[in-house]
N, CA, C and O atoms as CSV, one atom per row, in Angstrom:
chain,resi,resn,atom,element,x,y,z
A,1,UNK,N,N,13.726,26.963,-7.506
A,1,UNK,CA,C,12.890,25.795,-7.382
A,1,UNK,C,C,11.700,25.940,-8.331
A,1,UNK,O,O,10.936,26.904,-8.272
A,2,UNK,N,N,11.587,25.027,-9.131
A,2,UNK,CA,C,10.027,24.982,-9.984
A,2,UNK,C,C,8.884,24.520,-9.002
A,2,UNK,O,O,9.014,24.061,-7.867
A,3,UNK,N,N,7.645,24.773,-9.775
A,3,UNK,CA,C,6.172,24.884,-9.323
A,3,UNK,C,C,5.209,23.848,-10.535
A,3,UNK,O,O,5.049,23.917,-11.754
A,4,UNK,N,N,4.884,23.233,-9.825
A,4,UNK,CA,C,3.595,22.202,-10.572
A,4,UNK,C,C,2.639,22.569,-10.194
A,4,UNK,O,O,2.547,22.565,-8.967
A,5,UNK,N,N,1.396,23.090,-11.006
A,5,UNK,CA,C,0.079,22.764,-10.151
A,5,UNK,C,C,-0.840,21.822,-10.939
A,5,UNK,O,O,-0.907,21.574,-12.143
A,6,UNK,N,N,-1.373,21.476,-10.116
A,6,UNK,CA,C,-2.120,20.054,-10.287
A,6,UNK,C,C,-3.329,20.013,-10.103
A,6,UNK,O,O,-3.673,19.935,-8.924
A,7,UNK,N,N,-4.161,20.038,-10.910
A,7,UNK,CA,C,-5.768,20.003,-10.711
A,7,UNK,C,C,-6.362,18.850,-10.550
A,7,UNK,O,O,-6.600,18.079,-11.479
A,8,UNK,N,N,-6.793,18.544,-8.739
A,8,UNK,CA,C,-8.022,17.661,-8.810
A,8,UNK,C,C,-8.782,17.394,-8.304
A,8,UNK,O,O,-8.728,17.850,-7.162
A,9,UNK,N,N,-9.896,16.634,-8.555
A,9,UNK,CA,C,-11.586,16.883,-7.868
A,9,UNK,C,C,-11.660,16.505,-6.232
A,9,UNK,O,O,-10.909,15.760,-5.602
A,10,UNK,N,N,-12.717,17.203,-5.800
A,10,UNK,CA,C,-12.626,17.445,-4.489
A,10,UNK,C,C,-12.630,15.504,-3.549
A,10,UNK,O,O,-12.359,15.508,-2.349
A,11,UNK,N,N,-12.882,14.360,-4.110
A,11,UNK,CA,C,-12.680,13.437,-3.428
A,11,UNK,C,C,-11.307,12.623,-3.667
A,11,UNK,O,O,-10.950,11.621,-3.048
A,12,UNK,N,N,-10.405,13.488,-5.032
A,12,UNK,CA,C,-9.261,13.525,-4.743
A,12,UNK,C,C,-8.491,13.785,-3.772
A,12,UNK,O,O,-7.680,13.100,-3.149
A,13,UNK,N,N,-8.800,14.767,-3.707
A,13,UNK,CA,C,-8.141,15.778,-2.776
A,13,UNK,C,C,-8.799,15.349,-1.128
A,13,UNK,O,O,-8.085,15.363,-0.125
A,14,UNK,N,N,-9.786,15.105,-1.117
A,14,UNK,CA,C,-9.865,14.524,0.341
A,14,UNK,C,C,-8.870,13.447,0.932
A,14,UNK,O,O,-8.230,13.474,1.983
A,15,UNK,N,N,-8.943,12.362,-0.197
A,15,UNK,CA,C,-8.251,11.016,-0.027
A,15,UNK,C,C,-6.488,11.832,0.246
A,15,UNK,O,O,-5.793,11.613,1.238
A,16,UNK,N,N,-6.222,12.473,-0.560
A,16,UNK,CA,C,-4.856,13.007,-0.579
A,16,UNK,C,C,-4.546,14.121,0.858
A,16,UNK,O,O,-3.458,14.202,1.428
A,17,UNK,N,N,-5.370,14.640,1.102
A,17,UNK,CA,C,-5.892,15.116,2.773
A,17,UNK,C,C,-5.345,14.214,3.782
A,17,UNK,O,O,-4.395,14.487,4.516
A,18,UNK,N,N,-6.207,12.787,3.771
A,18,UNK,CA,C,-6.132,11.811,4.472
A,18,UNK,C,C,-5.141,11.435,4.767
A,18,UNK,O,O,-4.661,11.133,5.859
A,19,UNK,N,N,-4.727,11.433,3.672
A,19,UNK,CA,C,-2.871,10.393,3.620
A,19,UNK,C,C,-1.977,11.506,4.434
A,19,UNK,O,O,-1.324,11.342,5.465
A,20,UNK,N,N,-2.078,12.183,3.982
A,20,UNK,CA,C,-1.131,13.301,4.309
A,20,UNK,C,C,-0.755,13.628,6.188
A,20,UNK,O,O,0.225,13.903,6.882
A,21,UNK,N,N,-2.086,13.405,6.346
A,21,UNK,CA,C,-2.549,13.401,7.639
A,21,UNK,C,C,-2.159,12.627,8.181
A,21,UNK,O,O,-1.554,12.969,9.196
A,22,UNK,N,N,-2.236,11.181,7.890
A,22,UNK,CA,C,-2.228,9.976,8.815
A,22,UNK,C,C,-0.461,9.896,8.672
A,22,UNK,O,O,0.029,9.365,9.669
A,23,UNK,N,N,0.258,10.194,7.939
A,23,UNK,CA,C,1.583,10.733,7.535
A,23,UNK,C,C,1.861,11.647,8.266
A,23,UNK,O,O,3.001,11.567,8.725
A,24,UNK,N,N,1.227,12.585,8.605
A,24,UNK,CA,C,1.725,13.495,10.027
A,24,UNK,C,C,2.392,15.179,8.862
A,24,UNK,O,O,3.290,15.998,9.055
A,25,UNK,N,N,1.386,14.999,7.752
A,25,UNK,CA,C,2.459,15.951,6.741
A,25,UNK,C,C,1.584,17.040,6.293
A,25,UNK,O,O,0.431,16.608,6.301
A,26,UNK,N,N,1.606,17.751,6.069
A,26,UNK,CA,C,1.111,18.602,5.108
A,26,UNK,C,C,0.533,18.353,3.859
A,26,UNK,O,O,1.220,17.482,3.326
A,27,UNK,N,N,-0.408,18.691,3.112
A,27,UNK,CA,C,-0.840,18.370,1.638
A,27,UNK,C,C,0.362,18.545,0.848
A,27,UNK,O,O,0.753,17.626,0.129
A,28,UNK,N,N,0.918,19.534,0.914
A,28,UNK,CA,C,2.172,20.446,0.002
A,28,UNK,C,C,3.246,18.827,0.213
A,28,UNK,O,O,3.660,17.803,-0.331
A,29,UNK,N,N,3.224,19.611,1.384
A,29,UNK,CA,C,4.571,18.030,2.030
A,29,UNK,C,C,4.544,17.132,1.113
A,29,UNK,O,O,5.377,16.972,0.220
A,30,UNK,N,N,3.273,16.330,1.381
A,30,UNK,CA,C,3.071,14.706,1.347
A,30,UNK,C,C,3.151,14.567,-0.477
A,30,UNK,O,O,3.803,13.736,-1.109
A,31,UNK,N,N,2.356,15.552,-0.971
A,31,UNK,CA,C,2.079,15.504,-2.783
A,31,UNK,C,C,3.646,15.700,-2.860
A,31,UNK,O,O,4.232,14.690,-3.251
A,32,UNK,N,N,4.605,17.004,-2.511
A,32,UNK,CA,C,6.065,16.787,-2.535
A,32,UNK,C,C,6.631,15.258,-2.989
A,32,UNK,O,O,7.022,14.687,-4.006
A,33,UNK,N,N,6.366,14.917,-1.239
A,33,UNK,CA,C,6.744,13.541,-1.804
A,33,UNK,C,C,6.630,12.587,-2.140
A,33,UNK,O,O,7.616,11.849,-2.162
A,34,UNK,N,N,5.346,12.119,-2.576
A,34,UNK,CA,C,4.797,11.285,-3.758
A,34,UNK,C,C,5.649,11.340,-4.575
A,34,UNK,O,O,6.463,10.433,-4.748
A,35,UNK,N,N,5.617,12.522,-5.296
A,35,UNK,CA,C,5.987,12.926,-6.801
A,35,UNK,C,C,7.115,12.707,-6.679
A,35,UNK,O,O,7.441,11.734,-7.358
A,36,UNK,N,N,8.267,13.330,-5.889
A,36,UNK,CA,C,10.037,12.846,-5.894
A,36,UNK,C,C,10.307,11.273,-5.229
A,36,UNK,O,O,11.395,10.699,-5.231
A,37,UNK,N,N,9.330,10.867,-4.800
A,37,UNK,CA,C,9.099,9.268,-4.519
A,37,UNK,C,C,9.174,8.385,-5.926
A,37,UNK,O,O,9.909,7.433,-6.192
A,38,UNK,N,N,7.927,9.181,-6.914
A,38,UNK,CA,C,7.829,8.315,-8.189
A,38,UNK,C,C,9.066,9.137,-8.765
A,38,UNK,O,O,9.366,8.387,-9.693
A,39,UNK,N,N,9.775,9.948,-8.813
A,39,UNK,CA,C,10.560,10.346,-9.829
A,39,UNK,C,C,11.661,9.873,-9.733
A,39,UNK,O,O,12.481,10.006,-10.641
A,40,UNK,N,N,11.969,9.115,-8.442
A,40,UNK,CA,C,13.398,8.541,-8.009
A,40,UNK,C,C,12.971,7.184,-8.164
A,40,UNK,O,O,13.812,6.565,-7.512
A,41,UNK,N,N,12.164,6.350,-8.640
A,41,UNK,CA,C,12.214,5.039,-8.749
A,41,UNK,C,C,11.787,4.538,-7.522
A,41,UNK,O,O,11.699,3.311,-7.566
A,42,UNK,N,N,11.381,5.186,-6.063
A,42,UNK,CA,C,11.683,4.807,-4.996
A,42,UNK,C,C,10.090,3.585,-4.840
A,42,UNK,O,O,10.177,2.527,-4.216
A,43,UNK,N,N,9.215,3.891,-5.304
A,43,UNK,CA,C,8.279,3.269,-5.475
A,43,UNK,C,C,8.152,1.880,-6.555
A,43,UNK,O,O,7.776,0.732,-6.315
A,44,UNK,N,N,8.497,2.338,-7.467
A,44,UNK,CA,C,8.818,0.898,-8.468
A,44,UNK,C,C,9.512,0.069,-7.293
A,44,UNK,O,O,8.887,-0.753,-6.624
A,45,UNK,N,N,10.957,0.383,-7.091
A,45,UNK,CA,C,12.037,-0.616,-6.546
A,45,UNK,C,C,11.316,-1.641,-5.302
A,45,UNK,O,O,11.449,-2.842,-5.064
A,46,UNK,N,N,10.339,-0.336,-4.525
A,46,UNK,CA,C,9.600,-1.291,-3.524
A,46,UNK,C,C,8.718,-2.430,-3.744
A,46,UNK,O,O,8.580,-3.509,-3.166
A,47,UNK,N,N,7.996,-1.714,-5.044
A,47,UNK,CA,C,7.197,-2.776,-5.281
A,47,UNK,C,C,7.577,-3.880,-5.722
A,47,UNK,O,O,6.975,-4.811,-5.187
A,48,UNK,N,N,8.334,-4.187,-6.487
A,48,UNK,CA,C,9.825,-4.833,-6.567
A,48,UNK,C,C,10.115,-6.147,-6.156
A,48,UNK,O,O,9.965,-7.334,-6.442
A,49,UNK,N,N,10.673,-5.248,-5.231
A,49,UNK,CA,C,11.180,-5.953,-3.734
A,49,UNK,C,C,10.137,-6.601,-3.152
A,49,UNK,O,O,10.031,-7.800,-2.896
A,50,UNK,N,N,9.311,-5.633,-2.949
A,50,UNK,CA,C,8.045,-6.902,-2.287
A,50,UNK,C,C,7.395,-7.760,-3.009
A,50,UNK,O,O,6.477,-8.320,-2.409
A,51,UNK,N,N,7.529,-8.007,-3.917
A,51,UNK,CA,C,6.744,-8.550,-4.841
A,51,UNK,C,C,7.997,-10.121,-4.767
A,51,UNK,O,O,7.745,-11.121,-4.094
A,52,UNK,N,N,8.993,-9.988,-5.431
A,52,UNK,CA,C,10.416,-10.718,-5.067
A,52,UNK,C,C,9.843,-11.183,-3.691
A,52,UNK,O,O,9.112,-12.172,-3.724
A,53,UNK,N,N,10.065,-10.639,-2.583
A,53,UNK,CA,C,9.956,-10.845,-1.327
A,53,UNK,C,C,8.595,-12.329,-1.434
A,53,UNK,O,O,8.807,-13.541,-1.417
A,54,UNK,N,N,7.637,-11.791,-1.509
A,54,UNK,CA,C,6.316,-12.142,-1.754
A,54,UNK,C,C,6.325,-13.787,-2.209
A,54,UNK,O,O,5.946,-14.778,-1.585
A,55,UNK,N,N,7.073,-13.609,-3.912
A,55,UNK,CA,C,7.342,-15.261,-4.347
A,55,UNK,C,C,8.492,-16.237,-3.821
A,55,UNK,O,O,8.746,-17.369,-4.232
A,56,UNK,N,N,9.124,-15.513,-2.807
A,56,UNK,CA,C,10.426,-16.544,-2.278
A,56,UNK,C,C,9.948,-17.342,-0.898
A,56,UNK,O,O,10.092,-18.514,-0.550
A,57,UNK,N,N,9.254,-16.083,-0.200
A,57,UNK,CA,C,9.416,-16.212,0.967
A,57,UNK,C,C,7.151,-16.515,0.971
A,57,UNK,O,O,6.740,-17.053,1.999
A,58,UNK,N,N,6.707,-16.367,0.533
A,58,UNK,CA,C,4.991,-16.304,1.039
A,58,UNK,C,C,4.569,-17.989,1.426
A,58,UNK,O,O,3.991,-18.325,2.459
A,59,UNK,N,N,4.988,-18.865,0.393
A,59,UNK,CA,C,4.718,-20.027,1.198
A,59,UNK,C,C,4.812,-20.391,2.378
A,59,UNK,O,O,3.992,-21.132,2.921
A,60,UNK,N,N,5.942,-19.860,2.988
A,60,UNK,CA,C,6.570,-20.331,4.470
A,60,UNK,C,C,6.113,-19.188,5.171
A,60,UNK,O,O,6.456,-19.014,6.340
A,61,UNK,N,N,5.376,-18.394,4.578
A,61,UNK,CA,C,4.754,-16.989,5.732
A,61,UNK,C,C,3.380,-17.770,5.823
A,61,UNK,O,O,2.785,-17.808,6.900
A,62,UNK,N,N,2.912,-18.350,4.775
A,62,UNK,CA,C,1.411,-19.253,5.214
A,62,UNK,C,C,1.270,-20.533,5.640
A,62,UNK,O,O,0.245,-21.062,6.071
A,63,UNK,N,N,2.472,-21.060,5.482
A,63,UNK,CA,C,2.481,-21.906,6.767
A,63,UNK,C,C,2.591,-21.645,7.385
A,63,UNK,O,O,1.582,-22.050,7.961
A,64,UNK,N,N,3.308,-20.929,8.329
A,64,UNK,CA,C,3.065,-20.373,9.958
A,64,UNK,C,C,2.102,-19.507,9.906
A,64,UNK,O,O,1.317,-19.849,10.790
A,65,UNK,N,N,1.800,-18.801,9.507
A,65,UNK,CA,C,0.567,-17.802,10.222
A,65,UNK,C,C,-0.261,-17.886,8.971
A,65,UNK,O,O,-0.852,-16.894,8.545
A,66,UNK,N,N,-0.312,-19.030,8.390
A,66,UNK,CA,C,-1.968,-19.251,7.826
A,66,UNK,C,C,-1.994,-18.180,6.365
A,66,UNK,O,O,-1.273,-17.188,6.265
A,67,UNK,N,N,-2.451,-18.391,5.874
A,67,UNK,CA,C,-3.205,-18.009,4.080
A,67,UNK,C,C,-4.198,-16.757,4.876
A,67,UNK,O,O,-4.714,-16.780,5.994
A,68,UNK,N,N,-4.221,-15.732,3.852
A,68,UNK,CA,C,-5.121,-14.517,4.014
A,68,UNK,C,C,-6.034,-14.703,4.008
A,68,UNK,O,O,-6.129,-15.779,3.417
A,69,UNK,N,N,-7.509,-14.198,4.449
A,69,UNK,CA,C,-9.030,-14.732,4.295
A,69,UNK,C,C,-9.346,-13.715,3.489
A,69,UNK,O,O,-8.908,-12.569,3.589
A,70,UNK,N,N,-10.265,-14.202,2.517
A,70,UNK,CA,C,-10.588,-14.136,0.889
A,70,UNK,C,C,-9.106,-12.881,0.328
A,70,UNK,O,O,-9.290,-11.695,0.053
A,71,UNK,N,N,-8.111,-13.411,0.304
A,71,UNK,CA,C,-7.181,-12.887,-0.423
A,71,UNK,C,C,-7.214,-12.405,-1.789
A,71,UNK,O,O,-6.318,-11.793,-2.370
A,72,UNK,N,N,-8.680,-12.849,-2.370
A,72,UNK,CA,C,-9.306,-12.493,-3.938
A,72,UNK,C,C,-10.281,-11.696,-3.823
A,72,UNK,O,O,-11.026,-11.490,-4.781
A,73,UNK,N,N,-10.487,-10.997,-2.422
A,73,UNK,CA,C,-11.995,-10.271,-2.857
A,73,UNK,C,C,-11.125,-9.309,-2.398
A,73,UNK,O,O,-10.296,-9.572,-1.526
A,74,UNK,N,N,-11.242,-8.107,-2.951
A,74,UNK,CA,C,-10.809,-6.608,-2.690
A,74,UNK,C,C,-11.229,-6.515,-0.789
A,74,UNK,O,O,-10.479,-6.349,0.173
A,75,UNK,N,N,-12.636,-6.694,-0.861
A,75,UNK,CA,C,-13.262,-6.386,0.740
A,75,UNK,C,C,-12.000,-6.914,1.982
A,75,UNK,O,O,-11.642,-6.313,2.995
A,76,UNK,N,N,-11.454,-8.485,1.340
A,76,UNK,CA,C,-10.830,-9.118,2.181
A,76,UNK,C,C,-9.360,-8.610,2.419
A,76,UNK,O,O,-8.714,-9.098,3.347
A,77,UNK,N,N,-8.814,-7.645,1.610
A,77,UNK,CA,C,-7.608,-7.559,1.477
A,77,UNK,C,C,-7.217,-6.852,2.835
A,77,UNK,O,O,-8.101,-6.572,3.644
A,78,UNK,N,N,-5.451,-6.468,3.163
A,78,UNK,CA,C,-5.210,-6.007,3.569
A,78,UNK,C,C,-5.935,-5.793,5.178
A,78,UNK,O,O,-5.480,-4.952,5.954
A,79,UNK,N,N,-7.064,-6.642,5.521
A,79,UNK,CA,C,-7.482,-6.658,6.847
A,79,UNK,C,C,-6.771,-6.934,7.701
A,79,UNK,O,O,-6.530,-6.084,8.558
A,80,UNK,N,N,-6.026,-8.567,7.788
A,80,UNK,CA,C,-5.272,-8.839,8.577
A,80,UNK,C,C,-5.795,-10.356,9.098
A,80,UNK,O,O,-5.498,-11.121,10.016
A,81,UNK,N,N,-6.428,-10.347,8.352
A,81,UNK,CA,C,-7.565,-11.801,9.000
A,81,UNK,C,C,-6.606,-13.215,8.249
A,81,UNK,O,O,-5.832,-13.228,7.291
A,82,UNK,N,N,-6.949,-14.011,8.923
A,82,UNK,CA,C,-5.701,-15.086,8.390
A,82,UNK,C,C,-6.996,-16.448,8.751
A,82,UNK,O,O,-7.783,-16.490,9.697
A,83,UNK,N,N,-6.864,-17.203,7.886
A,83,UNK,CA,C,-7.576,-18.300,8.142
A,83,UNK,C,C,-6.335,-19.530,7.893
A,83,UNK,O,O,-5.170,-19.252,7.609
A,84,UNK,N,N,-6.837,-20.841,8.056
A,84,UNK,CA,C,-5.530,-22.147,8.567
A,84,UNK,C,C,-6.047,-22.719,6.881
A,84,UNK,O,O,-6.987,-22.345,6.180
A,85,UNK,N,N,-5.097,-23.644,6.671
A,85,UNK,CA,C,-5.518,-24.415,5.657
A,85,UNK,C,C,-6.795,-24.822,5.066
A,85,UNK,O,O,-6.914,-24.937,3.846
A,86,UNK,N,N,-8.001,-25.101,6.099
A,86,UNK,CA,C,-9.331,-25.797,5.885
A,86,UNK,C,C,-10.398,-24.669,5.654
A,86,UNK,O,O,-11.570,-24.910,5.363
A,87,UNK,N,N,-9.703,-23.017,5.864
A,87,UNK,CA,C,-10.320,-22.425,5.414
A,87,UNK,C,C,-11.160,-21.546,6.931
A,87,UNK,O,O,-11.883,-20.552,6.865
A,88,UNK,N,N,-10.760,-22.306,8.177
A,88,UNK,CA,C,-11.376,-21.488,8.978
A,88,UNK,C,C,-10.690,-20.248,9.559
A,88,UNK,O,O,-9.733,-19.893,8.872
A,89,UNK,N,N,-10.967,-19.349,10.850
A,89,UNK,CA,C,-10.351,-18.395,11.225
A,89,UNK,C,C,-9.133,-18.801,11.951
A,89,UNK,O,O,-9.321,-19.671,12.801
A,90,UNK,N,N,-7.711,-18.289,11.785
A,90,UNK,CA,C,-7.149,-18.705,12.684
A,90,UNK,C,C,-6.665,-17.486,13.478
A,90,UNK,O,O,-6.019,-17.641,14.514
């Protein structure tokens, strides 16, 4: 088996801590599989896919459960907050 080592700064390595963690993995583990993640395509293909996913199907995901709130500001992303057409909370 080969060996990579990889140098990086300590709020790298925290964030990469984190993940690893909330993953239930080891640092060794989790960097493992990042790296054979990106080396198998397994990450492109997802993004991919969701992205595909995203332009077929997102209109009819915001009509029923509403448009993202500020879907353009980084702050807003990924929260979970959904506002209705007119812009309020729904």
């Amino acid at each position: 088996m080969r060996q990579i080592n990889v140098r990086v700064d300590d709020a790298q390595y925290a964030e990469i801590e984190a993940r690893a963690a909330a993953a239930g993995m080891s640092v060794p583990d989790y960097v493992r599989q990042v790296v054979a993640d990106e080396a198998n395509d397994l990450r492109h293909r997802f993004l991919s896919a969701a992205a595909y996913f995203g332009a077929e199907w997102g209109e009819h995901f915001a009509e029923r459960f509403g448009h993202p709130a500020n879907a353009s500001s980084p702050a807003g992303r990924g929260r979970g907050h959904l506002v209705d057409e007119q812009g309020a909370a729904a």
